[in-house]
C-alpha positions in Angstrom: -6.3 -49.1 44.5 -7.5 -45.5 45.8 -5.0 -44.2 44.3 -5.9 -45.7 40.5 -9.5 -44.9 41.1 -8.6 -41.1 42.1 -6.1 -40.9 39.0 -9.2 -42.1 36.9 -12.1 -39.5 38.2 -9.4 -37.1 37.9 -9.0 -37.9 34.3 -12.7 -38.3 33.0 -13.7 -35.2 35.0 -10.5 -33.3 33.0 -11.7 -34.7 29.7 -15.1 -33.5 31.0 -14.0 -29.7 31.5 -11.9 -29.4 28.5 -14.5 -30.7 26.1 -17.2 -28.4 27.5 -14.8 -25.3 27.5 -14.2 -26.1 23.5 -18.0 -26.3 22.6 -18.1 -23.1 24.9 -15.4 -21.3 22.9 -16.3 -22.4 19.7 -20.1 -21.2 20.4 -18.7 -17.8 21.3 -16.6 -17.7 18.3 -19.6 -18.6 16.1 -21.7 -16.3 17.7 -19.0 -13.4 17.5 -18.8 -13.9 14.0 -22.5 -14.1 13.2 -22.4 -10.5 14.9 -19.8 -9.0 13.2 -21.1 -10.1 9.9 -24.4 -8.7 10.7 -22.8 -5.8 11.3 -21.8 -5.6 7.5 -24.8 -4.2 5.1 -24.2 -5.0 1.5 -21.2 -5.4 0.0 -17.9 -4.4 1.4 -17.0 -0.7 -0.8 -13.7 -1.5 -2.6 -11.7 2.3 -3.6 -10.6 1.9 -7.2 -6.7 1.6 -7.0 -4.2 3.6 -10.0 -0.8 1.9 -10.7 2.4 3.6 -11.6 4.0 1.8 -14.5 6.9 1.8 -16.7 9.5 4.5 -14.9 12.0 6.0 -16.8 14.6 9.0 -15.5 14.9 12.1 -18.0 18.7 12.5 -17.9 20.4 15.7 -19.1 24.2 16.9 -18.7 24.5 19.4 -15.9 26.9 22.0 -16.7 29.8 20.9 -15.2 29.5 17.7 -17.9 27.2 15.4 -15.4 25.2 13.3 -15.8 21.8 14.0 -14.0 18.0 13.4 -13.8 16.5 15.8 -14.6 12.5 14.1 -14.2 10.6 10.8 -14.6 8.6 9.5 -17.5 6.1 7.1 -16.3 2.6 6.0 -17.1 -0.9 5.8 -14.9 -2.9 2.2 -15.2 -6.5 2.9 -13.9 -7.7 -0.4 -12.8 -11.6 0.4 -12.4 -13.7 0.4 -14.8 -15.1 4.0 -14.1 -12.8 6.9 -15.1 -10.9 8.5 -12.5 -7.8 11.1 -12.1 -4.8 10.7 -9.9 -2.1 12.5 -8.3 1.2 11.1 -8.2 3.9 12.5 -6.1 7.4 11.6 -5.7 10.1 12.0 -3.5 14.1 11.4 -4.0 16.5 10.4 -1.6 20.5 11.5 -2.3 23.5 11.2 -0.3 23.3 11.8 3.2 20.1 11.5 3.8 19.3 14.8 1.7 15.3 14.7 -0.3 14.3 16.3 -3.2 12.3 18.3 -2.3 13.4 19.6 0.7 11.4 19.7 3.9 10.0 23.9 2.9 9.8 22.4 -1.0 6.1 21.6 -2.2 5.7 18.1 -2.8 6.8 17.3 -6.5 3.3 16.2 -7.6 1.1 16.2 -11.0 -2.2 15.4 -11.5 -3.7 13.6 -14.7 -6.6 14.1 -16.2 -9.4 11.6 -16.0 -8.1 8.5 -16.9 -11.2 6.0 -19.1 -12.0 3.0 -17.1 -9.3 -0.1 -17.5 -7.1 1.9 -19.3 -3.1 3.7 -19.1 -2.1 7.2 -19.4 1.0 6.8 -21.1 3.9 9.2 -21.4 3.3 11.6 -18.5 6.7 13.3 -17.8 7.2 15.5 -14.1 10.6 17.2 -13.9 12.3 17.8 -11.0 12.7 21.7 -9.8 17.1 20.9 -9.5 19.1 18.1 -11.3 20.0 14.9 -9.1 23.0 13.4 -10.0 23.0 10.0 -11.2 26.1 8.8 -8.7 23.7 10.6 -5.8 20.7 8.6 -6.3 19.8 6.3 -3.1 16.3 5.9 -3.3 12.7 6.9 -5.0 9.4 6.7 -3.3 6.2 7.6 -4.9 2.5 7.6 -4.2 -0.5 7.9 -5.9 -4.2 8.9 -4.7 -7.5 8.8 -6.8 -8.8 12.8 -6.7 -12.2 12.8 -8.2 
């Protein structure tokens, strides 16, 4: 009969602890966030963000009758509704891990002009300083940063 009674104080006083360590940690999480709200003034700034859109490779045949790429075609989508310019930049991966440009190359960037709010700059064409070929193409990477 000790033994039941013991089990049971054990048990209510466990109950006990947990439930008061749950309101504990749910106070501090409340308060934490409270804080860090408070912290905030106004409204959160979002950057305006450019897209890349519709890609398409300039091909041309090297001399020795191959077929390379010889630039990109592409267009700029500003999403905000306040005109802003853009750089793009892009870099090529061949065989072998070899980039175009090379490490001592500049980047292989252009900047637009200022793009109207909600609208695309279509038909903006960067060519490459060296034909890639076509067989040697692994991979294309690209970025693009708001400039004004």
């Amino acid at each position: 009969m000790n033994f039941e009674k013991f089990v049971a104080i054990t048990g209510i006083i466990s109950i006990a602890i947990l439930a008061t360590s749950t309101v504990a940690l749910a106070d501090e999480s409340i308060f934490l966030q409270s804080i860090a709200l408070s912290e905030i003034e106004g409204e959160i700034p979002i950057s305006p963000l450019g897209t890349i859109q519709e890609i398409s490779w300039l091909k041309k045949v090297s001399n020795e009758g191959i077929i390379e790429i010889s630039g990109i075609n592409y267009s700029v989508n500003n999403n905000d509704s306040e005109p802003h310019a853009y750089e793009v930049c892009f870099l090529i991966e061949g065989p072998n891990n070899v980039f175009m440009p090379n490490v001592n190359e500049d980047p292989v960037c252009q900047k637009t002009s200022d793009i109207n709010g909600n609208s695309i700059m279509e038909n903006l064409v960067l060519d490459f300083p060296r034909g890639i070929k076509v067989s040697e193409l692994k991979d294309i990477s690209f970025t693009i940063e708001e400039i004004d």
